[in-house]
MIKEMAR-620722 format. One record per atom (N, C-alpha, C): residue number from 1; residue in three letters; chain; x, y negated, z negated. Coordinates in Angstrom, 3 decimals, padded with zeros to 6 digits, always signed. Atoms other than C-alpha are relative to their C-alpha. Layout:
<sites>
[NUM "ALA" "A" [X Y Z]];
...
</sites>
This chain:
<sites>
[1 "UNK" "A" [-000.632 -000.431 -001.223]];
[1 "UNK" "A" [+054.751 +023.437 -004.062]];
[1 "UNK" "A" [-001.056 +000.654 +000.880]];
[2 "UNK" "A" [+001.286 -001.021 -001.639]];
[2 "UNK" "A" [+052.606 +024.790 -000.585]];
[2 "UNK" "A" [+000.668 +000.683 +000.013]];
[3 "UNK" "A" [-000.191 -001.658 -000.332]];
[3 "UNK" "A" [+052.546 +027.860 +000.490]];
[3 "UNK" "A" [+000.071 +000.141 +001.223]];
[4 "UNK" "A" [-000.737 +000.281 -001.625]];
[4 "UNK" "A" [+054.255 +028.216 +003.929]];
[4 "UNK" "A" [-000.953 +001.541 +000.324]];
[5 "UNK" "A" [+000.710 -001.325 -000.595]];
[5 "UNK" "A" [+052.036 +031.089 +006.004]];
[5 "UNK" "A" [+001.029 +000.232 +000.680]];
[6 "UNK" "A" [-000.783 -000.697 -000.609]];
[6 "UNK" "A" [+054.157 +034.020 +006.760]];
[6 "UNK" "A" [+000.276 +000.165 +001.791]];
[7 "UNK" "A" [+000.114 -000.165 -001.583]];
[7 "UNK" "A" [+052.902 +033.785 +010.721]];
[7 "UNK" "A" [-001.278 -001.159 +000.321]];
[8 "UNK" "A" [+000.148 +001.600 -000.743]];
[8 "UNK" "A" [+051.461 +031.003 +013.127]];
[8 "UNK" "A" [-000.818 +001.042 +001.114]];
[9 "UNK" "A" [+000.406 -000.688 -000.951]];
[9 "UNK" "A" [+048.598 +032.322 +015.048]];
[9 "UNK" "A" [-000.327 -001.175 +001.227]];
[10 "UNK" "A" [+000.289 +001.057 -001.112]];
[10 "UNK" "A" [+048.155 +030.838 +018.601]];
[10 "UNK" "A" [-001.254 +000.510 +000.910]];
[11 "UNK" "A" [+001.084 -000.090 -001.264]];
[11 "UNK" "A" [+045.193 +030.496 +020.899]];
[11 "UNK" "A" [+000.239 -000.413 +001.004]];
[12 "UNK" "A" [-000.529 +000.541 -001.293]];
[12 "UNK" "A" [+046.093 +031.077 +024.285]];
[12 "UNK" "A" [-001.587 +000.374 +001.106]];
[13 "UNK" "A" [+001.150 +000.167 -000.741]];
[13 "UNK" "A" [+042.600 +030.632 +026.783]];
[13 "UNK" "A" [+000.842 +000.155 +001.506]];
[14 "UNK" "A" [+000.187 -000.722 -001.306]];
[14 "UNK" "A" [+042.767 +032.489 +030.245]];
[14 "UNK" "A" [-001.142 -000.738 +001.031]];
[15 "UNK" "A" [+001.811 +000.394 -000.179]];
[15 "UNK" "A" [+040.500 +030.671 +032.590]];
[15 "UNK" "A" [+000.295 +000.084 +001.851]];
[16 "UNK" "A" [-000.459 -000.065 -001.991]];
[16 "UNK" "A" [+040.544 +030.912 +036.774]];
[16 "UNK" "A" [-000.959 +000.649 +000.518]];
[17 "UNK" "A" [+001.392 -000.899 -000.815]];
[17 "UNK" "A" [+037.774 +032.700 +039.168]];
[17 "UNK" "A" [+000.253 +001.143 -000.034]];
[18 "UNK" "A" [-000.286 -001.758 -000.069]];
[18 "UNK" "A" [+037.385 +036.289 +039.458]];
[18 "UNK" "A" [+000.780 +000.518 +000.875]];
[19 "UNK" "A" [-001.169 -000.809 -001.077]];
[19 "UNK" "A" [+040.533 +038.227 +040.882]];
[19 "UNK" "A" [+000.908 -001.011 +000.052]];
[20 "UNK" "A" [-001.158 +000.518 -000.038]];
[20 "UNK" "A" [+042.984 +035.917 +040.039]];
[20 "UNK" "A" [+001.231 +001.053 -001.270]];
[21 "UNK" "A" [-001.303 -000.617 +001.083]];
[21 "UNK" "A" [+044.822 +038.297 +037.129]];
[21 "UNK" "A" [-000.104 -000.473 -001.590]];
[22 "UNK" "A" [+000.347 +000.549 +001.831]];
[22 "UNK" "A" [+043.281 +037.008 +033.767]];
[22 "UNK" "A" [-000.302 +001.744 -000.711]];
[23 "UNK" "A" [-000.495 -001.123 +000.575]];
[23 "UNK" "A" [+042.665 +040.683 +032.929]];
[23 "UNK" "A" [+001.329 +000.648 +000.306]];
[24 "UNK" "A" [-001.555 -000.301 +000.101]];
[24 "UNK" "A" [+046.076 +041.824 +034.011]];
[24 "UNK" "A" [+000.965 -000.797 -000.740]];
[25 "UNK" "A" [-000.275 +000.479 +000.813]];
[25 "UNK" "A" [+047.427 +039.068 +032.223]];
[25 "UNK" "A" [+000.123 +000.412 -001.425]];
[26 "UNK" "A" [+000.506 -000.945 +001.040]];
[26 "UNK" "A" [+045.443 +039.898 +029.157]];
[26 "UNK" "A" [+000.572 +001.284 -000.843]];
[27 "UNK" "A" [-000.368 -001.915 +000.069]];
[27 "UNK" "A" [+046.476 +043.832 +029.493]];
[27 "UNK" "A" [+001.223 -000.191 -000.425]];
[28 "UNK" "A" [-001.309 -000.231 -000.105]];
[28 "UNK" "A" [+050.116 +043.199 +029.872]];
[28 "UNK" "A" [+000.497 -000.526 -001.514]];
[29 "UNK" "A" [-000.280 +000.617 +001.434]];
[29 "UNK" "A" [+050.439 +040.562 +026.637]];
[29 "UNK" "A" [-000.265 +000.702 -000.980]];
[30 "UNK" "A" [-000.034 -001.131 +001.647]];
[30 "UNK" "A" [+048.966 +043.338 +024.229]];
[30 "UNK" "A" [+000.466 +000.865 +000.218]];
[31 "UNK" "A" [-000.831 -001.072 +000.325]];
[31 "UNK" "A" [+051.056 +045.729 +025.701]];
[31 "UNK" "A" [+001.591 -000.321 -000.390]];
[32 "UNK" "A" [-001.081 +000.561 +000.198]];
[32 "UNK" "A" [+054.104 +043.753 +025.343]];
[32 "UNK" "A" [+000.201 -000.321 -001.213]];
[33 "UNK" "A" [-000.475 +000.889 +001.155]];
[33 "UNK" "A" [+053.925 +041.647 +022.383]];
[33 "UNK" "A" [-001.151 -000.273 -000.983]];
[34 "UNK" "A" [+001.042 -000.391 +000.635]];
[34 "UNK" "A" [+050.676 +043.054 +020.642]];
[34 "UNK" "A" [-000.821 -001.140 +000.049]];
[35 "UNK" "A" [+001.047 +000.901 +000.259]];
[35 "UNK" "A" [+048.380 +040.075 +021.705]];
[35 "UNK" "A" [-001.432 +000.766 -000.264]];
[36 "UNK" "A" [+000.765 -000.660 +000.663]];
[36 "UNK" "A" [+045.017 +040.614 +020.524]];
[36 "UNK" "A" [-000.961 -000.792 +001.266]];
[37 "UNK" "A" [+000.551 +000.402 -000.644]];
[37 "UNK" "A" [+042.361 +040.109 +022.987]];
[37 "UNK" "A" [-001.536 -000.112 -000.593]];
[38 "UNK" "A" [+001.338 +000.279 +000.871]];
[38 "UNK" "A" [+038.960 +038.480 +021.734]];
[38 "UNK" "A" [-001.210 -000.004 +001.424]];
[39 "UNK" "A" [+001.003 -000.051 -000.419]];
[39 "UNK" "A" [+035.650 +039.062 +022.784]];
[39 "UNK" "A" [-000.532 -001.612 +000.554]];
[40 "UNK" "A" [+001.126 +001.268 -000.186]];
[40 "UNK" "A" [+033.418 +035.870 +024.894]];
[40 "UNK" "A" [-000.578 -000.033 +000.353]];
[41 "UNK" "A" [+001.452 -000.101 -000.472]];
[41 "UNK" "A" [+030.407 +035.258 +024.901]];
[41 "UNK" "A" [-000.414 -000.731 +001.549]];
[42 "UNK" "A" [+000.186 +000.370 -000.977]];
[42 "UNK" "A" [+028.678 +034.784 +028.220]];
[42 "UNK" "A" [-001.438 +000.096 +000.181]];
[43 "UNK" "A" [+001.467 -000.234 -000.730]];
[43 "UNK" "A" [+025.423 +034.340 +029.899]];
[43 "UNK" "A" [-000.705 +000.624 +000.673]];
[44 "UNK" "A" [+000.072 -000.470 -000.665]];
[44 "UNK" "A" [+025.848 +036.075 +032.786]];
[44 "UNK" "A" [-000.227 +001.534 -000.161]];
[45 "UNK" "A" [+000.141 -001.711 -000.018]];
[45 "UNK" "A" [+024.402 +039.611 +033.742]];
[45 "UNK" "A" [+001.221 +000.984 +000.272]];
[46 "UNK" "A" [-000.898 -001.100 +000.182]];
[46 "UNK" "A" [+026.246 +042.678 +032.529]];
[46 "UNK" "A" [+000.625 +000.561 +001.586]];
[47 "UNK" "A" [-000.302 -001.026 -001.411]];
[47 "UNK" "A" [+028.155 +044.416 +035.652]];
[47 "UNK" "A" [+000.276 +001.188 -000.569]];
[48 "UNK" "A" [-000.257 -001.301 -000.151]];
[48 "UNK" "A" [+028.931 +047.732 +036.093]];
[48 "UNK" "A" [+001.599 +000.296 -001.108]];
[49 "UNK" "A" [-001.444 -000.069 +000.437]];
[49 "UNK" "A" [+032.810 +047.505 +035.369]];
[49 "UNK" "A" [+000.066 -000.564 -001.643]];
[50 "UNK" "A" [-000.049 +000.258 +001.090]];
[50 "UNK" "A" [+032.010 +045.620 +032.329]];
[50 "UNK" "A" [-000.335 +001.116 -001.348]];
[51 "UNK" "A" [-000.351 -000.984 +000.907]];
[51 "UNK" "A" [+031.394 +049.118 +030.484]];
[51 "UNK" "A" [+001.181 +000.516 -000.248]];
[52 "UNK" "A" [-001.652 -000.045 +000.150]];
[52 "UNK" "A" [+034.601 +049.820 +030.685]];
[52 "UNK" "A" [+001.031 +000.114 -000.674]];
[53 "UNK" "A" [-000.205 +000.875 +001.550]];
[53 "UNK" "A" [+035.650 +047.957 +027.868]];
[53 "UNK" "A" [-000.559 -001.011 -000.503]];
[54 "UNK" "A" [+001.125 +000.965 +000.733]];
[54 "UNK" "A" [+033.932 +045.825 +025.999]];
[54 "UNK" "A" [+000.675 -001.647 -000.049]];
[55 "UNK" "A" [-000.671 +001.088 -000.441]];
[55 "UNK" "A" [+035.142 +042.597 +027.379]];
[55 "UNK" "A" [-000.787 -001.752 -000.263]];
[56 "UNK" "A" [+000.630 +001.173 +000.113]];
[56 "UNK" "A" [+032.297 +040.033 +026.912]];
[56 "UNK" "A" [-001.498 +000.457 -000.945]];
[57 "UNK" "A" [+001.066 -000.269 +000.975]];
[57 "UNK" "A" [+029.169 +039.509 +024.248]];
[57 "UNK" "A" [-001.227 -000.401 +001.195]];
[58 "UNK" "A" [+000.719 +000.985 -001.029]];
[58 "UNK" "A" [+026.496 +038.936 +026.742]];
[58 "UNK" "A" [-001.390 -000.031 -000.471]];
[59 "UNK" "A" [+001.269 +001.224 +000.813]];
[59 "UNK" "A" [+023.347 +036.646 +025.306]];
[59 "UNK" "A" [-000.595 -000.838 +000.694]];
[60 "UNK" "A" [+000.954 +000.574 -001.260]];
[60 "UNK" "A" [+021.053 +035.026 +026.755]];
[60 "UNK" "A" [-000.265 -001.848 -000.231]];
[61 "UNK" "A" [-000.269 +001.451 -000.062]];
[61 "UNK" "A" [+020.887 +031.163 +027.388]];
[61 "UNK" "A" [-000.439 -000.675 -001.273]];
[62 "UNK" "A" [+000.804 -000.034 +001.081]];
[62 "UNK" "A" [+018.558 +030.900 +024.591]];
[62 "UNK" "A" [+000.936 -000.467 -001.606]];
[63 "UNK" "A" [-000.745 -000.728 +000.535]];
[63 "UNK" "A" [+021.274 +032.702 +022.374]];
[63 "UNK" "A" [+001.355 -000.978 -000.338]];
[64 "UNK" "A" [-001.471 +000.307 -000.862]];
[64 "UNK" "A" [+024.241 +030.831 +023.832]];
[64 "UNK" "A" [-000.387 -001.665 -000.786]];
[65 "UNK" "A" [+000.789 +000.794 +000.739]];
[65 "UNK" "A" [+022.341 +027.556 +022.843]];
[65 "UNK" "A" [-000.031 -000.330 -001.596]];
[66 "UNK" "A" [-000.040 -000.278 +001.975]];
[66 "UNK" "A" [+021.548 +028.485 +018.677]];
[66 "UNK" "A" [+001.331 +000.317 +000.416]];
[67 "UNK" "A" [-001.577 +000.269 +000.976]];
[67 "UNK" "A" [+025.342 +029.372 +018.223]];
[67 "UNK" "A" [+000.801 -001.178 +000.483]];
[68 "UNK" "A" [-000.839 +001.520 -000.222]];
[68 "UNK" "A" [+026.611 +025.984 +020.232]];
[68 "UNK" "A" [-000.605 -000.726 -001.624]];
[69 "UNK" "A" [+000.214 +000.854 +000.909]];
[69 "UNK" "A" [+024.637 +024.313 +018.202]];
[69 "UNK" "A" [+000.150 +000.523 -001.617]];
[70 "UNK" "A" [-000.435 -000.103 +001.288]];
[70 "UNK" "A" [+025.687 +026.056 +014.916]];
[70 "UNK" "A" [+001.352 -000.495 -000.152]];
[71 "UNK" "A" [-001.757 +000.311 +000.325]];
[71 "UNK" "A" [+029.522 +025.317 +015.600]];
[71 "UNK" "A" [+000.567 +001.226 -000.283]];
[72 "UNK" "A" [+000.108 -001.563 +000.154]];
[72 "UNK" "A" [+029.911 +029.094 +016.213]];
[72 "UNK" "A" [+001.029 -000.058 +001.433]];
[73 "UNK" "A" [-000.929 -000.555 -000.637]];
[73 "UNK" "A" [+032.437 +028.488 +019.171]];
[73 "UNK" "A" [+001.350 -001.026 -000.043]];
[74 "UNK" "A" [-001.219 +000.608 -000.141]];
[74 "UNK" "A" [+035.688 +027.228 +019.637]];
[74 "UNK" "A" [+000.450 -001.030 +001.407]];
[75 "UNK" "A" [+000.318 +000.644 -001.494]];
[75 "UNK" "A" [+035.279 +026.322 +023.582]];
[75 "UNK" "A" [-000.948 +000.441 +000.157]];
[76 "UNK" "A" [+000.574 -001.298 -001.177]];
[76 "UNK" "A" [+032.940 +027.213 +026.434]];
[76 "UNK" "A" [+000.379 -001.190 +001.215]];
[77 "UNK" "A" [-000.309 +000.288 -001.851]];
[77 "UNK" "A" [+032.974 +026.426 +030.159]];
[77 "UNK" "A" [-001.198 +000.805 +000.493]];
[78 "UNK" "A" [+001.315 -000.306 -001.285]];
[78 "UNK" "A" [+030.209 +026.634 +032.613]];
[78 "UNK" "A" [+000.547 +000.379 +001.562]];
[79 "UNK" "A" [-000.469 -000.468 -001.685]];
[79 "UNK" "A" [+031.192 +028.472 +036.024]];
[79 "UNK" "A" [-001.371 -000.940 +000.615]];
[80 "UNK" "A" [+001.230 +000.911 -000.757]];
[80 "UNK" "A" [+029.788 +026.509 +038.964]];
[80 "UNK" "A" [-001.232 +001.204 +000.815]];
[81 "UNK" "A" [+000.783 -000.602 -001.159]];
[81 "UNK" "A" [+028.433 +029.375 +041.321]];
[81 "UNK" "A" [-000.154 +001.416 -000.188]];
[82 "UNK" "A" [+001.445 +000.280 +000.163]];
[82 "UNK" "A" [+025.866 +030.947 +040.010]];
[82 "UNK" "A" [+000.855 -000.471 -001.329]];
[83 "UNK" "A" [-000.364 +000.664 +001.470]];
[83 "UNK" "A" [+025.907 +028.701 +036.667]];
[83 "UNK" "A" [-000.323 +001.120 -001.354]];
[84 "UNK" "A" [+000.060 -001.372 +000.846]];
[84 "UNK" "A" [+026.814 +031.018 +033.916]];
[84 "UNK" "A" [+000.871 -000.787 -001.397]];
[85 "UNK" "A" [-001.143 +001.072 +000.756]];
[85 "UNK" "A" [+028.538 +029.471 +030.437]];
[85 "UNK" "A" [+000.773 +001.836 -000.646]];
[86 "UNK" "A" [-001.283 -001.148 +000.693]];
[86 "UNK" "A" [+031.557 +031.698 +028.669]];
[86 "UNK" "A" [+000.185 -001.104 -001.060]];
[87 "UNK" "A" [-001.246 +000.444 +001.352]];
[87 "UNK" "A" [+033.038 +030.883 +024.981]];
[87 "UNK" "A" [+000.347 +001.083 -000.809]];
[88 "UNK" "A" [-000.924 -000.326 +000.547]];
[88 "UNK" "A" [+035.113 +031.807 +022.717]];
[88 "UNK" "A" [-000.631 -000.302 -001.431]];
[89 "UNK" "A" [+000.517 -000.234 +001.680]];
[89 "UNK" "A" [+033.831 +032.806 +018.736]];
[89 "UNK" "A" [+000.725 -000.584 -000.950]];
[90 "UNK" "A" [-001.295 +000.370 +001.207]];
[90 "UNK" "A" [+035.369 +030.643 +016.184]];
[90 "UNK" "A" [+000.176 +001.053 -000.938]];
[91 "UNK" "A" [-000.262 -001.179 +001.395]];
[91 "UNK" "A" [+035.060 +033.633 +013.454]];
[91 "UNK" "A" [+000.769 +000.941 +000.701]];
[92 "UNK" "A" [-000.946 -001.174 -000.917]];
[92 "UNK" "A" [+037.106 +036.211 +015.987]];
[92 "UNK" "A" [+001.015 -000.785 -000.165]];
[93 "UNK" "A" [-001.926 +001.083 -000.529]];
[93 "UNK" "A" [+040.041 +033.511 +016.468]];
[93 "UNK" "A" [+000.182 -000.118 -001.601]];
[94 "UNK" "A" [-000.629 +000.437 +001.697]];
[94 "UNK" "A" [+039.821 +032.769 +012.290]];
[94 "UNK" "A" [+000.221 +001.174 -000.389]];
[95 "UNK" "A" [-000.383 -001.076 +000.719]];
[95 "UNK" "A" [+039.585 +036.237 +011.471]];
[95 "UNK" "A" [+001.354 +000.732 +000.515]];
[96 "UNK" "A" [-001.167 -000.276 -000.537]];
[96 "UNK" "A" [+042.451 +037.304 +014.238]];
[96 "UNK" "A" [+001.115 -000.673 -000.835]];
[97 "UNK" "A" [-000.719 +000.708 +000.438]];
[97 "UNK" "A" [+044.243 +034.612 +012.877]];
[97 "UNK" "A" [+000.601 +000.369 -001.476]];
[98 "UNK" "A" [-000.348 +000.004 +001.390]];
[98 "UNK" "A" [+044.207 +035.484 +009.193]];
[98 "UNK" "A" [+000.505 +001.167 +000.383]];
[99 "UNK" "A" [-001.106 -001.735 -000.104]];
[99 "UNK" "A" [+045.640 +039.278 +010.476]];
[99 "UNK" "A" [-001.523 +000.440 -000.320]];
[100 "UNK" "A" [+000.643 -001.611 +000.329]];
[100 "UNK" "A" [+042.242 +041.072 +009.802]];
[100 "UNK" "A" [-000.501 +000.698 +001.482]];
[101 "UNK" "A" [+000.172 -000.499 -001.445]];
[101 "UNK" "A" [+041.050 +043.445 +012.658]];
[101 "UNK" "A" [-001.929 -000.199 -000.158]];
[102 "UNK" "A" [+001.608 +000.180 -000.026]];
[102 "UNK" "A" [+037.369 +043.229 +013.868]];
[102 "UNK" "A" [-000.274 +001.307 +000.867]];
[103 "UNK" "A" [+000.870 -001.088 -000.810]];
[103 "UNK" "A" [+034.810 +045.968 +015.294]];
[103 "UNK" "A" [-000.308 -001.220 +001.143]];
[104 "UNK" "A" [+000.453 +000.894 -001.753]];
[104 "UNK" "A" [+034.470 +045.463 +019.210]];
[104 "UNK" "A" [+001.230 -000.738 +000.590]];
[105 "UNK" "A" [-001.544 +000.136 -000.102]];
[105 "UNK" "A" [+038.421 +043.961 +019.340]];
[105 "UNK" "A" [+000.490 +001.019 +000.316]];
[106 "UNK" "A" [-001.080 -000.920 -000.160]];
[106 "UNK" "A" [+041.284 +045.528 +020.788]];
[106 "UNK" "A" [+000.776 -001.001 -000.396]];
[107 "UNK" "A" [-001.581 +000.515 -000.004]];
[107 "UNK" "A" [+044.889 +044.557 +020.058]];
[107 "UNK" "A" [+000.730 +001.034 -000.133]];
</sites>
């Protein structure tokens, strides 16, 4: 007989230009219905606001590069203007997934 998993984790990806509401989005789902918001990696230089909270891993093209090519993300996406890539950590989404918590996560 299988073993039915008690819970069904889902990956839901946020994606739109800056100031459309992907962090308000974000905010509202873990205050509502305890989503868990994961860290992604990006290319692009740190801003100001980004101390804040710890919202993105930021690495350098180099960086971004060695973990594609390990199979270390789940997506990415390249913004067009200035070209910058963003993804998403497969080990954050497997470990969310299995229920454990990670350092550098909120939920």
């Amino acid at each position: 007989m299988s073993t039915v998993p008690s819970h069904h984790a889902i990956l839901l990806v946020l994606c739109g230009p800056s100031g459309v509401g992907k962090s308000t989005i974000s905010n509202r789902l873990a205050k509502d219905i305890h989503f868990e918001y994961l860290l992604s990696a990006t290319t692009r230089t740190k801003r100001p606001a980004d101390d804040s909270g710890k919202k993105y891993d930021h690495i350098s093209m180099d960086e971004f590069f060695r973990r594609l090519d390990a199979d270390e993300f789940l997506e990415y996406a390249v913004s067009r203007r200035p070209a910058h890539l963003y993804s998403a950590a497969r080990r954050a989404y497997t470990q969310a997934a299995a229920g454990r918590s990670r350092p550098g996560h909120s939920g």
